[in-house]
N, C-alpha and C positions, 0 to 999 in steps of 0.2 A: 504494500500500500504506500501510493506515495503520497508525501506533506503536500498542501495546495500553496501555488507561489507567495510570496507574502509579496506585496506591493505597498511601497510608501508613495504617500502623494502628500505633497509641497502644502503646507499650510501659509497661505496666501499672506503676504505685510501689509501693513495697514496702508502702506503708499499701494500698494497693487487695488486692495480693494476702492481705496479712493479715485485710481485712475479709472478704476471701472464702473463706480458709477458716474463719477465726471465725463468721461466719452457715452455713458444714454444719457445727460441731458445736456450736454451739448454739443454744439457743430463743431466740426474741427479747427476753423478757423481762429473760434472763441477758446479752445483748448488751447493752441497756440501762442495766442494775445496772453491766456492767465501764463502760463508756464514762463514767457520771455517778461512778463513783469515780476515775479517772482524771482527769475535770476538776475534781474534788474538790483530787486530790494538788496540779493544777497549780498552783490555787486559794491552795492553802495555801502552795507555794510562792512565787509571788506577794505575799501577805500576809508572807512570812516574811522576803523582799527588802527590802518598803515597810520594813517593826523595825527592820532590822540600819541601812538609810539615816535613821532618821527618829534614833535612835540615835546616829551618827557625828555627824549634825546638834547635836543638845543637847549632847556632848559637845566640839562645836567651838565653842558659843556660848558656854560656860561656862571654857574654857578661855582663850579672846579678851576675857573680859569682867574674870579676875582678873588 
């Protein structure tokens, strides 16, 4: 008698679930537009990171220098 195959199936993340129901309610276009604003925001945060560090930086050269 043989064992019956055991099969795993991929329990879905919560990004997959969300892209799927984002793609039924909306058009791709608008799927699109959300996702390039979203790596807009990340973007900016990012850049906003690099200021605050590059910032601390000058204000520690200048402090060490007088």
């Amino acid at each position: 008698m043989q064992a019956a195959p055991v099969r795993a199936t991929a329990i879905p993340s919560v990004t997959d679930a969300l892209r799927a129901v984002e793609s039924l309610l909306m058009s791709g276009g608008q799927r699109t537009a959300r996702r390039n604003a979203w790596t807009s925001v990340l973007e900016d945060r990012r850049r906003a990171k690099d200021r605050v560090e590059a910032q601390l930086v000058l204000e520690q050269s200048l402090t060490s220098h007088s």
